[in-house]
N, C-alpha and C positions, 0 to 999 in steps of 0.2 A: 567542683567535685569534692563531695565529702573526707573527711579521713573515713567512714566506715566504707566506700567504694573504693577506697585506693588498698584499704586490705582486702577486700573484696576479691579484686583483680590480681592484687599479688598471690593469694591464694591459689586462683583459677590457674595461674601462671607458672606457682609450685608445683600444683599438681599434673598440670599438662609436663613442665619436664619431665618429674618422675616416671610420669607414663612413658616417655618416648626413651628416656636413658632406660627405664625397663626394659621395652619390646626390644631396644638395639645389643640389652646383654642376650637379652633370651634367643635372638636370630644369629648370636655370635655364638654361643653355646651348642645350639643345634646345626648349627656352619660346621664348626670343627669337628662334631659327633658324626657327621652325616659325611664330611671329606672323605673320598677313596683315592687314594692315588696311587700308581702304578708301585708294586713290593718289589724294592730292588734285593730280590731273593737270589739264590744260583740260578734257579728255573731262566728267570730275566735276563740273567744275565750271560747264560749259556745260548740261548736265542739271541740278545740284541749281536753274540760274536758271529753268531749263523748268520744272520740279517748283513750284518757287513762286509761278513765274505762275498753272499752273495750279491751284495750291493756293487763291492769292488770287483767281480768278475764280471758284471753287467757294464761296465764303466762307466757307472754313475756315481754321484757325488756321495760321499758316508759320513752321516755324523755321526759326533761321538757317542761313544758306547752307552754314556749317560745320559744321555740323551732322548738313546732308544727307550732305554732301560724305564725314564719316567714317562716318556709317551706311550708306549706299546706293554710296560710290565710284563705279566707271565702269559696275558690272554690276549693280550693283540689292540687291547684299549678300544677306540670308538672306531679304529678299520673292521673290528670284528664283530663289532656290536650287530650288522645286519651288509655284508658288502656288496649282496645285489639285491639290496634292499629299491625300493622307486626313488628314493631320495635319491639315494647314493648314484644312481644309475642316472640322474638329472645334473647332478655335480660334476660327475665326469665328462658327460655328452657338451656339461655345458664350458669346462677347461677345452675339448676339443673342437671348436670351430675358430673362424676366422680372428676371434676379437674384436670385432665391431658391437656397438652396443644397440640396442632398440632392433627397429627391421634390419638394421643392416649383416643381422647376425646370420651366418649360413655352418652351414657342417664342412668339415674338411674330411680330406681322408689324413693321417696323421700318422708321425711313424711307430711303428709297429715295438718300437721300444718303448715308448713312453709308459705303457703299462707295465714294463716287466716288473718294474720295484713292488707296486701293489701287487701281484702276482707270486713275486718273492715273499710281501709280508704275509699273504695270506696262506700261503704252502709251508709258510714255517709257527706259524701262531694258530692258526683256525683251520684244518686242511681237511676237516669234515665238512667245511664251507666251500670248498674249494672246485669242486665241479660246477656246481651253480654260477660261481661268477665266471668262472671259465666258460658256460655258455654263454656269459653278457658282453664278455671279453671276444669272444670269435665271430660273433654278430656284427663286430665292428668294422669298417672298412679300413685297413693299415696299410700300411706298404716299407719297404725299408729308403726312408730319404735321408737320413743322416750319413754320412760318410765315415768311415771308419778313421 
């Protein structure tokens, strides 16, 4: 190999960095310009205490305030994005069946609380949405099996 191919290459090799340390600032730039993250405003923060009451009167588990406050923000975050949306309505059918995976998989009837927290977040963040999933919600087959 020549010296004029080993600068050749070093060359090739300068400039390829440069291109990729480029594209890696400009995707980090447009990263942080484009992040939304939940505003831990009053708004958030007077809902996530709603969310917890009625989380803690359902007798479900509550996480922290902050918690809420950066998952759901002012608007409900991605539970309100669309909640009887088709997706969303495949996610949940598909948390409630048996657990088995492949064909083994079947529907259960399931208890009739396991929805209330979604239920809760949506009557308190998006409750313009709130009939619709409540027809997706009543469609379901529930029963009460957990024991008080």
């Amino acid at each position: 190999m020549t010296a004029g191919e080993k600068a050749k290459g070093r060359r090739q090799r300068a400039i390829l960095y440069n291109v990729v340390a480029l594209l890696s600032v400009l995707l980090a730039i447009a990263a942080v310009t484009t992040w939304r993250a939940g505003k831990a405003d009053r708004e958030a923060e007077d809902k996530a205490d709603r969310l917890s009451a009625a989380l803690a009167e359902l007798g479900a588990p509550v996480p922290e305030r902050d918690r809420i406050v950066r998952l759901l923000g002012n608007d409900g975050g991605p539970v309100c994005a669309d909640p009887a949306s088709a997706l969303h309505r495949a996610a949940s059918l598909g948390q409630l069946s048996n657990g088995a995976g492949g064909p083994g998989t079947r529907p259960v009837i399931a208890d009739s609380r396991i929805l209330e927290g979604e239920l809760a977040i949506v009557t308190i963040y998006c409750p313009d949405q709130l009939a619709e999933f409540e027809e997706f919600v009543d469609d379901l087959r529930t029963a009460d099996l957990t024991p008080e």
